[in-house]
N, CA, C and O of each residue as an XYZ file, in Angstrom:
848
protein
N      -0.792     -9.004     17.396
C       0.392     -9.806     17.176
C       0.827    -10.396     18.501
O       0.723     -9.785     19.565
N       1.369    -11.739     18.366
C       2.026    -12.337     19.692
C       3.073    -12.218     20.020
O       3.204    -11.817     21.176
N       3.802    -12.372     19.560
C       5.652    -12.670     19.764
C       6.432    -12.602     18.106
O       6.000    -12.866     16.984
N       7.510    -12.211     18.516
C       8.347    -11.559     17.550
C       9.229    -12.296     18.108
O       9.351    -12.451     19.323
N      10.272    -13.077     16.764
C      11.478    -13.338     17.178
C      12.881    -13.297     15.966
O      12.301    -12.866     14.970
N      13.701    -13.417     15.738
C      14.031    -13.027     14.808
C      15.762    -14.006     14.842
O      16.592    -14.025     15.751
N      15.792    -14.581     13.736
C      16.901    -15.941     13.137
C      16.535    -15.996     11.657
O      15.447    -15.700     11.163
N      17.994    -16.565     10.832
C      18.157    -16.710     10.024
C      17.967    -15.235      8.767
O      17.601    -15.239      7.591
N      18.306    -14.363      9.477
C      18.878    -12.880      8.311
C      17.205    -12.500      8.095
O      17.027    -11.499      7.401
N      16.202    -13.050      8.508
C      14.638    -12.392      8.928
C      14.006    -12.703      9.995
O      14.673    -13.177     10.915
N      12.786    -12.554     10.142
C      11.953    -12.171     11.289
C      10.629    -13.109     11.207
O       9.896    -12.989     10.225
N      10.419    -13.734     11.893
C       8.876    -13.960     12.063
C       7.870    -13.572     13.193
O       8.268    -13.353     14.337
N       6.670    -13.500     12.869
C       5.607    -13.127     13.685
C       4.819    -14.332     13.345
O       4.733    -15.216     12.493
N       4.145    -13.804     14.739
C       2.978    -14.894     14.742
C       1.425    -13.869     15.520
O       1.150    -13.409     16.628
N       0.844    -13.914     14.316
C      -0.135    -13.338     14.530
C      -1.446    -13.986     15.176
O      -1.572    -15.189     14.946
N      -2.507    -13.344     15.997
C      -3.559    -14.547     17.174
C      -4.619    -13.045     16.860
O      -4.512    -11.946     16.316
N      -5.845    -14.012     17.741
C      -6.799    -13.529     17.396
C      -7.583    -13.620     15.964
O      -8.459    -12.798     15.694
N      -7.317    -14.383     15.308
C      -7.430    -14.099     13.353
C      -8.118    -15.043     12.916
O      -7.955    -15.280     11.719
N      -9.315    -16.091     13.831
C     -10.211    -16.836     13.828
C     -10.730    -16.761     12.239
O     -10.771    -17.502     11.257
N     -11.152    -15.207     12.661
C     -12.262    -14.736     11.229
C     -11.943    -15.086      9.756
O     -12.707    -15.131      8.792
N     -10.601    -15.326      9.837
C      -9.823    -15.684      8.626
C      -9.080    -16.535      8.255
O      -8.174    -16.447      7.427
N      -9.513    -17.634      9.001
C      -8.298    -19.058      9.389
C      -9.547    -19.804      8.940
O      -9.177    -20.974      9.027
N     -10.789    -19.822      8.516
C     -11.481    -21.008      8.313
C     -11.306    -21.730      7.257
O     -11.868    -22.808      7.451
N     -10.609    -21.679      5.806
C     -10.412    -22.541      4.859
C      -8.948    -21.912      4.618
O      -8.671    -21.596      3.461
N      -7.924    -21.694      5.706
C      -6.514    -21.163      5.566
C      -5.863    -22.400      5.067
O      -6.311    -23.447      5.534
N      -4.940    -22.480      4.251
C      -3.589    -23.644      3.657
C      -2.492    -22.954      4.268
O      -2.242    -21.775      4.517
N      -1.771    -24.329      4.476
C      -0.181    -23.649      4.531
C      -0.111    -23.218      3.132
O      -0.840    -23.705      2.268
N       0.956    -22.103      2.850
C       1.457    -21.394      1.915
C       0.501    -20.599      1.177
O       0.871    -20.281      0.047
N      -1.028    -20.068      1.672
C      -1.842    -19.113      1.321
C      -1.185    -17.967      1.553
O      -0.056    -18.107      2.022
N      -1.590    -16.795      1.347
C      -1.235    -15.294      1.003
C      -2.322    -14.312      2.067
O      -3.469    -14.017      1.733
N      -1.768    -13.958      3.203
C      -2.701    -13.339      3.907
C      -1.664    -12.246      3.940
O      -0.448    -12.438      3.926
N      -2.484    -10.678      3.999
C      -1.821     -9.234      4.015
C      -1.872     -8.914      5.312
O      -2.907     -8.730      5.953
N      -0.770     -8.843      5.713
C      -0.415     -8.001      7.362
C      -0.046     -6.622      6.754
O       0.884     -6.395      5.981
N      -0.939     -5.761      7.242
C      -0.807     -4.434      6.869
C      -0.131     -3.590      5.641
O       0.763     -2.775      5.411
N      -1.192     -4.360      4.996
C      -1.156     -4.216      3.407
C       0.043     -5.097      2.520
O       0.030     -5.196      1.293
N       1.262     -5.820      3.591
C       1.815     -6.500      3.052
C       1.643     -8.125      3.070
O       1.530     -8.924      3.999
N       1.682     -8.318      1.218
C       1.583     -9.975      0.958
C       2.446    -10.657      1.741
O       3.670    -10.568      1.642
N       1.624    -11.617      2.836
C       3.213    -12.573      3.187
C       2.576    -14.060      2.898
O       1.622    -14.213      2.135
N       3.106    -14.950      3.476
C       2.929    -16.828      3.413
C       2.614    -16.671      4.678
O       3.103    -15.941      5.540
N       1.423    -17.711      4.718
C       1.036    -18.711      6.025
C       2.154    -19.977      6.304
O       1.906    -21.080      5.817
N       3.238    -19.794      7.009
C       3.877    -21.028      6.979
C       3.827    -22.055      8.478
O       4.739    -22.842      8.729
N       2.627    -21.883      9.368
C       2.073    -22.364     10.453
C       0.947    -21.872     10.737
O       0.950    -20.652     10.575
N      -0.397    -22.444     11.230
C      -1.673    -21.988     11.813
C      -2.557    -22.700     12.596
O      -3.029    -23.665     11.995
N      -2.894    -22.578     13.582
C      -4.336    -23.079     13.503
C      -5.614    -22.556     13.606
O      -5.973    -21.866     12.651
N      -6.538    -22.736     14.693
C      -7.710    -22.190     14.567
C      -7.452    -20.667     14.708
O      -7.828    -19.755     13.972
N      -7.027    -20.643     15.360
C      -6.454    -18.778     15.931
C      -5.891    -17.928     15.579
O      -6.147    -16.725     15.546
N      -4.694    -18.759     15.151
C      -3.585    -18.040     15.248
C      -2.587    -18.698     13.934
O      -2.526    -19.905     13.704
N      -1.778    -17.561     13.086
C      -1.059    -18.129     11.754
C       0.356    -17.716     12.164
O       0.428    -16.867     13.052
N       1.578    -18.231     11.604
C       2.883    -17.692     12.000
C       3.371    -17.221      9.996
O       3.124    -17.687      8.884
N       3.991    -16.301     10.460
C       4.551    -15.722      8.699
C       5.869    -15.235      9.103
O       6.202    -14.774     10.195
N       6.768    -15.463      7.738
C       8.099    -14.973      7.961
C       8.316    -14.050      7.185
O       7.572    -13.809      6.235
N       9.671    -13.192      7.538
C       9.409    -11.498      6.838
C      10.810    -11.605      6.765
O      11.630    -11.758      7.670
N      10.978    -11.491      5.394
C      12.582    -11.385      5.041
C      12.804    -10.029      5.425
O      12.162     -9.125      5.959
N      14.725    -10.343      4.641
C      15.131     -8.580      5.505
C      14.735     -7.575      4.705
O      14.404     -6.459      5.105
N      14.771     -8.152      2.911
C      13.973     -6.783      1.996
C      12.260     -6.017      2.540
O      11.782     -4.897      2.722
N      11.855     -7.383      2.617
C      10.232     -6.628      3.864
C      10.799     -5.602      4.681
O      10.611     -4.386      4.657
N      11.694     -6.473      5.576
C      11.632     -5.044      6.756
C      12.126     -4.341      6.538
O      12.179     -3.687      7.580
N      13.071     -3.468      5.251
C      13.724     -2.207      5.139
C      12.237     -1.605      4.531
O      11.822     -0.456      4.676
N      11.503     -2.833      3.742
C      10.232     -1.657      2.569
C       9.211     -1.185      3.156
O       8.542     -0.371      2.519
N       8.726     -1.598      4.728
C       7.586     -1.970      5.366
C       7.829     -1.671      6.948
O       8.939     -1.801      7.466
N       6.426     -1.171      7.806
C       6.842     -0.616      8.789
C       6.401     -2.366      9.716
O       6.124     -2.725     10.861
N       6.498     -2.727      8.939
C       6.625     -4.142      9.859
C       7.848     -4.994     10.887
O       7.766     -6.125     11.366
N       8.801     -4.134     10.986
C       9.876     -4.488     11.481
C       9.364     -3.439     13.230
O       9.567     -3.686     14.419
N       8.839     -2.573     12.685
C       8.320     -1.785     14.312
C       7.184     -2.755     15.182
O       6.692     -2.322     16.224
N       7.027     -3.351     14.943
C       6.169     -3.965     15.389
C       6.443     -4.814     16.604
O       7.619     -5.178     16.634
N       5.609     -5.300     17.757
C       6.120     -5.502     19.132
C       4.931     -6.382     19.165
O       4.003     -6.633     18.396
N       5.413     -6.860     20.672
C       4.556     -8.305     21.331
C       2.884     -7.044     21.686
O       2.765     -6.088     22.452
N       2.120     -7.546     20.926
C       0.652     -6.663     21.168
C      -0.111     -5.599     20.369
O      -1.240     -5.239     20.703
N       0.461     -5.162     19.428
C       0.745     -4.757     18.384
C      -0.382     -5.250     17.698
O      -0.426     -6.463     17.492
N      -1.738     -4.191     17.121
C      -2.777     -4.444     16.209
C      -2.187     -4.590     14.744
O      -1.009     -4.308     14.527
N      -2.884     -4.957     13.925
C      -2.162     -4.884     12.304
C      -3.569     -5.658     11.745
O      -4.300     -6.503     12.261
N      -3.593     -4.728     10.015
C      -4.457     -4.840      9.075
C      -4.646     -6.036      8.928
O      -3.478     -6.368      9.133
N      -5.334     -7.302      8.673
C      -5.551     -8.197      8.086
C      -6.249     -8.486      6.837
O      -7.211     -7.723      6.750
N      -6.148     -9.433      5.622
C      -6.827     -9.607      4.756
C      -6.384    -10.912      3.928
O      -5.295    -11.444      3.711
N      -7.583    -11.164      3.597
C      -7.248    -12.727      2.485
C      -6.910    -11.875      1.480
O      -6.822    -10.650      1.550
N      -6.621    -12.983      0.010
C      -6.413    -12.914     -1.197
C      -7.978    -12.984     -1.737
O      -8.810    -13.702     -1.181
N      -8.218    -12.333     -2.640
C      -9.663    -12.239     -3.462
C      -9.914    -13.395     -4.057
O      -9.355    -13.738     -5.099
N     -10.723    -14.043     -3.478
C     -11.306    -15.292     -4.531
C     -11.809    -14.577     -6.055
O     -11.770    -13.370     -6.291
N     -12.175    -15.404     -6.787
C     -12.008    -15.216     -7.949
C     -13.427    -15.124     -8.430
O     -13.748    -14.383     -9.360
N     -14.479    -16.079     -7.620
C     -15.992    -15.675     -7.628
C     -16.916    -14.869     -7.074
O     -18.143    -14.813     -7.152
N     -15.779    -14.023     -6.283
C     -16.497    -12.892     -5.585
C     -17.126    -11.642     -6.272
O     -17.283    -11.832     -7.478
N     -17.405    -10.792     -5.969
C     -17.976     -9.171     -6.288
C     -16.621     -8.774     -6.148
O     -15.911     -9.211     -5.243
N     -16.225     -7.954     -7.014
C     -15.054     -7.184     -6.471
C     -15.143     -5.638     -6.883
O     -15.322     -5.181     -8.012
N     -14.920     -4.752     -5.319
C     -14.887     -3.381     -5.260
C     -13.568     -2.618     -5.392
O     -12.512     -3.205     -5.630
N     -13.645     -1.451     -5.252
C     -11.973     -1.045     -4.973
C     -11.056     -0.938     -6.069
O     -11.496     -1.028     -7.215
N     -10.202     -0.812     -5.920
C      -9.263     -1.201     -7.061
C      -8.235     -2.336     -6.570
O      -8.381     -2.883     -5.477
N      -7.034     -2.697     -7.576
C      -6.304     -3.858     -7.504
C      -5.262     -3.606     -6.754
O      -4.665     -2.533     -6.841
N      -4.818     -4.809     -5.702
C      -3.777     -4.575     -4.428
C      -2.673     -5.474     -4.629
O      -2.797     -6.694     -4.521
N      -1.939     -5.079     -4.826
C      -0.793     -6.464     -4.745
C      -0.644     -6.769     -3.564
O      -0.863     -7.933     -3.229
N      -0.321     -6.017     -2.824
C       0.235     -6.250     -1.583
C       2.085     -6.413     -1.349
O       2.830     -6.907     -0.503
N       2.229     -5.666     -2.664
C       3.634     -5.184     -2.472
C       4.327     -3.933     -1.816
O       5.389     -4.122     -2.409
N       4.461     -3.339     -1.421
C       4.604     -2.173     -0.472
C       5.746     -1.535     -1.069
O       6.885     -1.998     -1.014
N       5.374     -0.308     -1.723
C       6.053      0.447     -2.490
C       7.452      1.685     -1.628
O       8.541      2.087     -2.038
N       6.705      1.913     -0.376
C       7.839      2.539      0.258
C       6.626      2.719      1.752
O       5.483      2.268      1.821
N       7.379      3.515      2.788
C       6.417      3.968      4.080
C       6.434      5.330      3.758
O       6.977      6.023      2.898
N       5.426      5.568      5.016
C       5.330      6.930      4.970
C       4.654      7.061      6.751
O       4.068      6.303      7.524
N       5.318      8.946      6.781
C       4.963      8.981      8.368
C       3.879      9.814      7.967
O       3.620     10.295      6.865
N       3.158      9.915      9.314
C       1.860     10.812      9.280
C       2.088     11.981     10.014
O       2.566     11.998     11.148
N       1.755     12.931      9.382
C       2.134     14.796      9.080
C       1.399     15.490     10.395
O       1.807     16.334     11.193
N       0.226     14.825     10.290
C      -1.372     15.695     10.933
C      -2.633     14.681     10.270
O      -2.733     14.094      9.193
N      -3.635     14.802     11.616
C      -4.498     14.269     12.116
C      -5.000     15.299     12.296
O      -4.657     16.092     13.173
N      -6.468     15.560     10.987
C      -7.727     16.416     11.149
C      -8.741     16.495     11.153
O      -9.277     16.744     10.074
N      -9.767     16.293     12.619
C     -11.153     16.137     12.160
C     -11.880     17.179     11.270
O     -11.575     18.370     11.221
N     -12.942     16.545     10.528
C     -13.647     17.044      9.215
C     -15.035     15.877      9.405
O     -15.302     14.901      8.703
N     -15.953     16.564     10.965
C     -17.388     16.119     11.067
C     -16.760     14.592     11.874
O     -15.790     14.291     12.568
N     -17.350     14.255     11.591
C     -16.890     12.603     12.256
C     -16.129     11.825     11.004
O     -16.255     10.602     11.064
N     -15.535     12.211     10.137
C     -13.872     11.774      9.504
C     -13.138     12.222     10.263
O     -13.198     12.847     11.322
N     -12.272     11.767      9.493
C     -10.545     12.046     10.013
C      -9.751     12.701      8.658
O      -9.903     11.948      7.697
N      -9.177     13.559      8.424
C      -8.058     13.738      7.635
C      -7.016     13.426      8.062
O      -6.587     13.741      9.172
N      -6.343     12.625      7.070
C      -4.454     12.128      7.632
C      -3.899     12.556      6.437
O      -4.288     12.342      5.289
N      -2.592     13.419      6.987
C      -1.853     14.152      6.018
C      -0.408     13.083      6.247
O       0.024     12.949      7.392
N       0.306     12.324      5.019
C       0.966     11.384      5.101
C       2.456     12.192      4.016
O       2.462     12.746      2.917
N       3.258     11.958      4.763
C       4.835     12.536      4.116
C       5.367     10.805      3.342
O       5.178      9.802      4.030
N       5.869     10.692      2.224
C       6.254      9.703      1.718
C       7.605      9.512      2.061
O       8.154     10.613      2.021
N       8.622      8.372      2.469
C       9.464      8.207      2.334
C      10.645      8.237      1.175
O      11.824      8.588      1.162
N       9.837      7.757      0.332
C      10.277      7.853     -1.194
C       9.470      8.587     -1.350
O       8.366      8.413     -0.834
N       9.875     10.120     -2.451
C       8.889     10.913     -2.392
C       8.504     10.704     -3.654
O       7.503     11.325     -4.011
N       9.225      9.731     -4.725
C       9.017      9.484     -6.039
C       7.847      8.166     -6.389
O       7.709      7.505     -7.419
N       7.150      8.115     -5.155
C       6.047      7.731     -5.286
C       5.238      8.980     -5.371
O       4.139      8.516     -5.675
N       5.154      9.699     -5.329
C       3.944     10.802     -5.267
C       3.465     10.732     -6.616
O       2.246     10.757     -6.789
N       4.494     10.622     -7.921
C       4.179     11.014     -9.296
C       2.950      9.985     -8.920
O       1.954     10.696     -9.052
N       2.704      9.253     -8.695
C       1.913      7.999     -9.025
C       0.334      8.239     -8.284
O      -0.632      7.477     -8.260
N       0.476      9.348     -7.819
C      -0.558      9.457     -6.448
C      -1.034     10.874     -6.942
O      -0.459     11.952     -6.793
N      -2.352     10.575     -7.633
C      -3.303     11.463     -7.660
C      -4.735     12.160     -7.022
O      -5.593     11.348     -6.675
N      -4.940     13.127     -6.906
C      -6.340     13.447     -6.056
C      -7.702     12.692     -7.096
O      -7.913     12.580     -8.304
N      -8.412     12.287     -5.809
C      -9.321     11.493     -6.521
C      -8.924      9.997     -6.518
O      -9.790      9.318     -5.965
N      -8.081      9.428     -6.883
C      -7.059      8.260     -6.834
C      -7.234      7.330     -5.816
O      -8.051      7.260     -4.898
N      -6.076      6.456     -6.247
C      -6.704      5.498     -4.915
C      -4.987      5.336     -4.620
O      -3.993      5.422     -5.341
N      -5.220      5.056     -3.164
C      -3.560      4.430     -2.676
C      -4.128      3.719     -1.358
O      -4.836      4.028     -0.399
N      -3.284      2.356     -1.933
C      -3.334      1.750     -0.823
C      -2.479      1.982      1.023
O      -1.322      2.396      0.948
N      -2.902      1.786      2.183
C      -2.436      2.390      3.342
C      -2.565      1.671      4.325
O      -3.641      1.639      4.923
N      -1.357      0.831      4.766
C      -1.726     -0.427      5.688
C      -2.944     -1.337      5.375
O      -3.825     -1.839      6.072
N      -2.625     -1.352      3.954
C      -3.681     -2.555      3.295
C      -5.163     -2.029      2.874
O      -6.008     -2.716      2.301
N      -5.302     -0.743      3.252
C      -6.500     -0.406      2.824
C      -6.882      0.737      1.974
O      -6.500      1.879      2.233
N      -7.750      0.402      0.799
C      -7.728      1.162     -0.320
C      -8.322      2.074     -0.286
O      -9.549      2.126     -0.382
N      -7.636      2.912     -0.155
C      -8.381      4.679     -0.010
C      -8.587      6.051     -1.052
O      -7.767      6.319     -1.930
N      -9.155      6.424     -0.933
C      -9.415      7.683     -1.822
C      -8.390      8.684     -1.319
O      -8.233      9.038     -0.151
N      -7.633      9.132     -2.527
C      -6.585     10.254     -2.306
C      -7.911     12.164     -2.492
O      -8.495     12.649     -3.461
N      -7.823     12.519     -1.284
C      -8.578     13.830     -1.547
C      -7.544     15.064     -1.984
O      -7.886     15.890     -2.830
N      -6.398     15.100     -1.402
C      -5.416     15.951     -1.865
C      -4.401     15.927     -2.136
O      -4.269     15.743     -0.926
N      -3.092     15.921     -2.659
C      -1.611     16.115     -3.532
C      -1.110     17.215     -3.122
O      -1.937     18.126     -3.104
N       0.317     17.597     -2.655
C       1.262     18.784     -2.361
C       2.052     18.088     -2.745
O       1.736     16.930     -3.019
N       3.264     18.500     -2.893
C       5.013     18.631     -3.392
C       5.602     17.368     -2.433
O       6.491     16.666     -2.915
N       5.259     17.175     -1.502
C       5.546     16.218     -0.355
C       4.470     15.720      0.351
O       4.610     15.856      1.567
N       3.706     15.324      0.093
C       2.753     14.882      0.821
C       1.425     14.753      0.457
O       0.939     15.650     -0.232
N       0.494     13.462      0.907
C      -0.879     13.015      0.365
C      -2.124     13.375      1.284
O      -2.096     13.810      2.435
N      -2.848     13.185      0.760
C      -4.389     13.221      2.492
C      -5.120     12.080      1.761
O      -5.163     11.721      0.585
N      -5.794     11.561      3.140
C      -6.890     10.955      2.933
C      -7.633     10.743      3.757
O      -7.119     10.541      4.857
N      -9.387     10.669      3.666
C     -10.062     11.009      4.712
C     -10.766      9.566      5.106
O     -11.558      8.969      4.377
N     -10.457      9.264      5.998
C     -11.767      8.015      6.787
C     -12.945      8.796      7.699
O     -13.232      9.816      8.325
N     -13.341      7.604      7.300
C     -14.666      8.103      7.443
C     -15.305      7.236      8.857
O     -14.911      6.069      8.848
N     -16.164      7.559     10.005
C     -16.014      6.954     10.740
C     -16.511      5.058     10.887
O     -16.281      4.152     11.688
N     -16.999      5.160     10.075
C     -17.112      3.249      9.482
C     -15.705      2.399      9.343
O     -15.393      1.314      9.834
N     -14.809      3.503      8.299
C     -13.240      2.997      7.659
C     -12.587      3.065      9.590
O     -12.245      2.011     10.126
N     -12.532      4.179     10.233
C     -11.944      4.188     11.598
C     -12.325      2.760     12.000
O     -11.372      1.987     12.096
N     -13.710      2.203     12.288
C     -13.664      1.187     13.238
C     -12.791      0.146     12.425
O     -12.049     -0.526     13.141
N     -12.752     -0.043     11.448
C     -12.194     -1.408     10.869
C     -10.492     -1.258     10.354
O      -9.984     -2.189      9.730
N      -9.774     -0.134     10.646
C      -8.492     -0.462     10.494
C      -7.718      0.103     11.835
O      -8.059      0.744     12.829
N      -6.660     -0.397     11.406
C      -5.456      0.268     12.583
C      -5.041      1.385     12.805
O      -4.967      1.965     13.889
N      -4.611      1.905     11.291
C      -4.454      3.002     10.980
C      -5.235      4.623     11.491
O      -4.851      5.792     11.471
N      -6.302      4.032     11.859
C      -7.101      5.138     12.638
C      -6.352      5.791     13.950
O      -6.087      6.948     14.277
N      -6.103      4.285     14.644
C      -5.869      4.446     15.550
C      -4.154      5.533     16.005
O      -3.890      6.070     17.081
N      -3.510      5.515     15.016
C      -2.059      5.476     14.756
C      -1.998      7.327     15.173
O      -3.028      7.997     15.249
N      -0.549      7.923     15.409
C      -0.300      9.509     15.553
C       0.175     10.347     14.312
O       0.151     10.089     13.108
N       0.413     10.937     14.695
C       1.656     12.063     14.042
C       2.633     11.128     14.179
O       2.546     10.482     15.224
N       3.870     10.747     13.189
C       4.756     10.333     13.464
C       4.784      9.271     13.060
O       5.788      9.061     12.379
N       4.005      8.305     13.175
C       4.373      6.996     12.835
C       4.114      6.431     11.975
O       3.106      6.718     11.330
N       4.940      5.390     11.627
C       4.870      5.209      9.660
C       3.383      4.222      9.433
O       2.943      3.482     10.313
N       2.663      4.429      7.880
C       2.479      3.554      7.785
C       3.072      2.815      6.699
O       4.204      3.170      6.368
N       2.339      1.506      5.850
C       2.857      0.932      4.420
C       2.179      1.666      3.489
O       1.123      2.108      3.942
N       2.444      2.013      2.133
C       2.132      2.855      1.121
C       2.620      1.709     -0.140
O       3.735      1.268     -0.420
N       1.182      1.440     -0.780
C       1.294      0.930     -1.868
C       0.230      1.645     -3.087
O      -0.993      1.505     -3.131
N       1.081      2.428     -4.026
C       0.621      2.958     -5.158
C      -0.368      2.231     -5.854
O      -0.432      1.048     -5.521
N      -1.359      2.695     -6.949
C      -2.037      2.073     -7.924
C      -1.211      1.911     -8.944
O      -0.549      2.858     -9.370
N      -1.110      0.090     -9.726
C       0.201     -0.246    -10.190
C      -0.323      0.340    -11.617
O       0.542      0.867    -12.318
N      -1.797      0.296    -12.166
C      -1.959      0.869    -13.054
C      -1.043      2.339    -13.908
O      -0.973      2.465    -15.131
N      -0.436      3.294    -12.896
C       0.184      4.389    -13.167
C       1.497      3.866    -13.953
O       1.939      4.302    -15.016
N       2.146      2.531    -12.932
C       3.436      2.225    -13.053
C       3.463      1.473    -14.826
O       4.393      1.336    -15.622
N       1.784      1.065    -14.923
C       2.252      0.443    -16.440
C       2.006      1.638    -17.469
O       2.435      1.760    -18.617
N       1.282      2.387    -16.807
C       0.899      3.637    -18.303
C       2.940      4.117    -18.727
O       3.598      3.919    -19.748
N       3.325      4.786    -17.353
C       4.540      5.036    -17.452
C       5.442      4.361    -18.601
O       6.005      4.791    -19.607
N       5.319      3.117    -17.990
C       6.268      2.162    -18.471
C       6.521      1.859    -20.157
O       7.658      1.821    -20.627
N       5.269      1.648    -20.995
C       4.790      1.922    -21.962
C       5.097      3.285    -22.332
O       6.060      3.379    -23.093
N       4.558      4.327    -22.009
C       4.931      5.686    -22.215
C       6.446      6.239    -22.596
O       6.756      7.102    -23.417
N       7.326      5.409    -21.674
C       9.037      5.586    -21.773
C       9.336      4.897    -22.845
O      10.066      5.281    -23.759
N       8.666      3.647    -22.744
C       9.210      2.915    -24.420
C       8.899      3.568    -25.645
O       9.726      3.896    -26.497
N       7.302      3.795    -25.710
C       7.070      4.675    -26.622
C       7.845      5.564    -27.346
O       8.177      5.704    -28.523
N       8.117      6.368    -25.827
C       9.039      7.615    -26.282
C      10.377      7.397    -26.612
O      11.023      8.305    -27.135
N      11.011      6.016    -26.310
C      12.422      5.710    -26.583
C      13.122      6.083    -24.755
O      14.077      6.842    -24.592
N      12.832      5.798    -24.286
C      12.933      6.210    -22.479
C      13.433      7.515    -22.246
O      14.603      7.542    -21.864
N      12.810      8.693    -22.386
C      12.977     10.321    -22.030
C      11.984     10.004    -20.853
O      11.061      9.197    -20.745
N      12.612     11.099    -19.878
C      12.002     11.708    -18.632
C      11.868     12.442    -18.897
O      12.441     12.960    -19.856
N      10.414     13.306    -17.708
C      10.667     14.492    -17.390
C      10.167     15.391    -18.775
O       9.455     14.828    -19.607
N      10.473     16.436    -18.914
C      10.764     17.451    -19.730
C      10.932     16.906    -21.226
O      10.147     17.203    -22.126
N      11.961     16.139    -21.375
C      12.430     14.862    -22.768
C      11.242     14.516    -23.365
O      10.926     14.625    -24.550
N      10.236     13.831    -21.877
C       9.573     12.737    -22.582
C       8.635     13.977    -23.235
O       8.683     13.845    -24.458
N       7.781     15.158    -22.858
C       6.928     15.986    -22.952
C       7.240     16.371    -24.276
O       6.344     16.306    -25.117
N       8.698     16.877    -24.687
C       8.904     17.314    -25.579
C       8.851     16.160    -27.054
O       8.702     16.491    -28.231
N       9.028     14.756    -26.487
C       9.155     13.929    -27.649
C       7.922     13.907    -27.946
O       7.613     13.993    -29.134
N       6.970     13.793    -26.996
C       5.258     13.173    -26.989
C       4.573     14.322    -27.929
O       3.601     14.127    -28.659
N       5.258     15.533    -27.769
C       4.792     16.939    -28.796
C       5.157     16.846    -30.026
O       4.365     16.911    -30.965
N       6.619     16.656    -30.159
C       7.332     16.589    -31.204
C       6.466     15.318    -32.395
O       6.114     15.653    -33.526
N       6.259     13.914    -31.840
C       5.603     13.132    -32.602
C       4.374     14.054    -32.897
O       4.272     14.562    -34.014
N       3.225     14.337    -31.707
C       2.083     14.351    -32.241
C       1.947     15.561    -33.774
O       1.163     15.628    -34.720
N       3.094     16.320    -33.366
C       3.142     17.261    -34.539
C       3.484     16.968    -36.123
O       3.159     17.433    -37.215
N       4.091     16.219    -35.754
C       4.969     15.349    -36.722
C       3.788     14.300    -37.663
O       3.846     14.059    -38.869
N       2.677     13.769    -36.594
C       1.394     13.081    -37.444
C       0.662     14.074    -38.267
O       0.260     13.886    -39.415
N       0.486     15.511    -37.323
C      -0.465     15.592    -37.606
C       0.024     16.500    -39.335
O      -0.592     16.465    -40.400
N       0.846     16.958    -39.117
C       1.894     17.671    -40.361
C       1.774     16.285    -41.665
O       1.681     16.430    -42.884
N       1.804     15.418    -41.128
C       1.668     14.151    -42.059
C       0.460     13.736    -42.630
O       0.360     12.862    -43.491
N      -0.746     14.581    -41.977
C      -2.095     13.882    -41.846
C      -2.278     12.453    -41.478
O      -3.236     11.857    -41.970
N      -1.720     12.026    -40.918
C      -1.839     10.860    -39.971
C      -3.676     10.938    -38.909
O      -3.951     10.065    -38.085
């Protein structure tokens, strides 16, 4: 990142170095600064400028950010490509700081505390969650907290490798969870928790008593 300056109730950056990804760039394309969707609203060969409202910088550790400052990059998925991974919005669901840093052979384990911890429902082992833009395999789940392991290939190509104990990154859930839910509450007539378990029993008993 180059320079940070900040007018009009947000912030812009202007990100350099980003050649690799400026060759068929438009104004008003969608490039992810560390896992978050923003607008190209200046560029040229080098270098793109993006503006970050104030809801970004309360959701996103993009407001920490300083003159020199590495950060994730990524286009939007063309539509004729191969596509791996799972699906990214590039909406940034809450941050999260990092717990512990554990080698495991030439990986890394990063143990990540959620800010919102009511993202966790959404975050399963095995799973995927996105992490400063990059889609990772969830290896473990606790009461407060996620892991996930890079591997030393994933180290060279993000930031996040580089990062401590302590410092946040962006955390964006698989939205898939958020629609099963969503559906699920209607279903049930919107019970949480305990409610919904008991309604989801109560019907299936209720079919099967019916021969349904």
């Amino acid at each position: 990142m180059d320079d940070t300056s900040t007018g009009g109730g947000g912030t812009s950056l202007t990100i350099t170095n980003a050649a690799e990804i400026l060759g068929d760039a438009h104004l008003g394309d969608s490039i992810s600064v560390n896992g978050t969707c923003l607008t190209i609203t200046a560029f040229d060969a080098n270098s793109f400028k993006i503006g970050i409202a104030p809801e970004t910088l309360r959701r996103t550790n993009l407001g920490s950010l300083t003159v020199g400052s590495r950060v994730n990059l990524e286009r939007a998925v063309a539509g004729h490509v191969r596509f791996g991974g799972h699906f990214v919005q590039g909406h940034v669901d809450t941050t999260a700081s990092i717990v512990s840093i554990t080698p495991d052979g030439n990986a890394l384990t990063f143990r990540f505390a959620p800010t919102d911890k009511a993202v966790l429902v959404y975050i399963v082992e095995k799973g995927y969650v996105t992490v400063d833009g990059a889609s990772l395999t969830i290896v473990a789940v606790g009461d407060d907290w996620f892991e996930v392991m890079l591997v030393a290939y994933t180290q060279g190509k993000i930031v996040t490798a580089s990062k401590k104990p302590g410092e946040l990154v962006n955390v964006e859930v698989d939205m898939t969870g958020k629609y099963i839910e969503k559906q699920v509450k209607a279903y049930l007539g919107g019970g949480e928790g305990s409610e919904m378990l008991e309604r989801l029993v109560e019907r299936i008993v209720d079919r099967k008593l019916a021969g349904v």
